[in-house]
N, C-alpha and C positions, 0 to 999 in steps of 0.2 A: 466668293465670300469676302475678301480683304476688297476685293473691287470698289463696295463702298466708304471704304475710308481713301478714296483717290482723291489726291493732292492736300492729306490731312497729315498734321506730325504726332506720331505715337511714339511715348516713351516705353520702352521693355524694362521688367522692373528686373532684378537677376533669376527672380525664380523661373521666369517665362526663358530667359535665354537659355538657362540649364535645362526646361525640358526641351528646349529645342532641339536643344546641341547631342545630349548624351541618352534618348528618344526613349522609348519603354514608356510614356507618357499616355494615357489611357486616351487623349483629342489627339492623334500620333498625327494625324492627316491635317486637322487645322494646324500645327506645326510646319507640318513640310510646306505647306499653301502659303504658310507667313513667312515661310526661310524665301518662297518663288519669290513672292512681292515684295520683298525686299532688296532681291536682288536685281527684280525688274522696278524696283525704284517705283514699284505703285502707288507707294504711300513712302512717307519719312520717316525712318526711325534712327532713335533717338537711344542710349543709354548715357548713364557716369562711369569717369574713368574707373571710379570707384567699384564699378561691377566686375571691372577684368579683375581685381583682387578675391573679389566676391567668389567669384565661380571658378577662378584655376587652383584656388588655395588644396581644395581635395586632391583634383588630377594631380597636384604636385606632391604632395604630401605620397599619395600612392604609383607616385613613378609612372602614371598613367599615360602612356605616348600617344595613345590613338586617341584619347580626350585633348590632352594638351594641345595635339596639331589639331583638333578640328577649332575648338579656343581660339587657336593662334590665328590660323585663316580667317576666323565670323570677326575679329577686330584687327585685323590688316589695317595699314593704313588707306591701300586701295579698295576695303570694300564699300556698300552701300548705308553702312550703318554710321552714324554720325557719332562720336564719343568726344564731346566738348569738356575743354580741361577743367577743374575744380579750380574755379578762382576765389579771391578773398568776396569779391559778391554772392556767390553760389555760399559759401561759408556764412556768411552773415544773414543772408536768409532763411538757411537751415537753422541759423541758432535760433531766432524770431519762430518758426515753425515748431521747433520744438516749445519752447515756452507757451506759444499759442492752443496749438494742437496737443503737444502730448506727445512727441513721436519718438522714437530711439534715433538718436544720431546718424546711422546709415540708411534711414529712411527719410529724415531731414534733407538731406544731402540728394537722395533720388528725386525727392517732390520739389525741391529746389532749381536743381538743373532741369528739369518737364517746366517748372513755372516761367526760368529765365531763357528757355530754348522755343517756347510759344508752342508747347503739344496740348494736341486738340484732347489728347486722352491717354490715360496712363494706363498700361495693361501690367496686371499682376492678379495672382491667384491666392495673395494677402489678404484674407476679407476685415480681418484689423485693417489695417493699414489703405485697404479700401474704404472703408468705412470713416476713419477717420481723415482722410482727403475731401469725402465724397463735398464741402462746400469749398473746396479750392478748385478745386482739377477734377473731371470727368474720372470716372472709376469706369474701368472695360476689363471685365473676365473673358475667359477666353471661351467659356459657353457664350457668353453672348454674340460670338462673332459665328461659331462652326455649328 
């Protein structure tokens, strides 16, 4: 299934990495197949530093050990996942995208680093925010992969 995104770069928006991470996710399977390809470097992906804030703010808030380490491991600095830092470029794009598009600031900031990092397509289960990308960046849900 992820086979044909080979040697393609996809950005994970944070909703896609938390159903990854913390699973009860009703596509539980395209999940685990995206955690394989990732780790076998099938494809590139891609998030913002922005999303590690995104997605540990719960597990931290609720003391949550067994989310926090698996968090901590999916953005190691040795893993396969690419997290390029929020520069004043990625910032100044976002702010044009908002203006342009409409977007909230942490969505600016996602479509921004996907724009500035060359991803073929951006996966999220945001149909707003799908929706309003859909003429910058490829929109890809994750039914349409599994």
């Amino acid at each position: 299934m992820w086979s044909a995104f080979a040697n393609q770069t996809i950005y994970l928006d944070s909703n896609i990495i938390i159903y990854a991470i913390e699973r009860g996710y009703r596509q539980a399977h395209t999940m685990r197949a995206m955690l394989e390809a990732i780790d076998r470097r099938a494809f590139r992906a891609v998030t913002s530093e922005l999303t590690i804030a995104e997605v540990m703010s719960k597990p931290l808030a609720l003391n949550d050990l067994d989310h926090i380490s698996k968090y901590e491991r999916f953005f190691a600095p040795n893993s396969a996942l690419a997290i390029p830092a929020i520069s004043r470029e990625t910032l100044l794009l976002a702010a044009r995208m908002q203006g342009s598009l409409g977007l909230k600031l942490f969505d600016s900031i996602h479509v921004a680093t996907a724009q500035l990092e060359g991803c073929d397509c951006f996966l999220t289960e945001d149909e707003r925010l799908g929706r309003a990308i859909a003429g910058e960046t490829k929109w890809l849900k994750l039914s349409e992969v599994g």
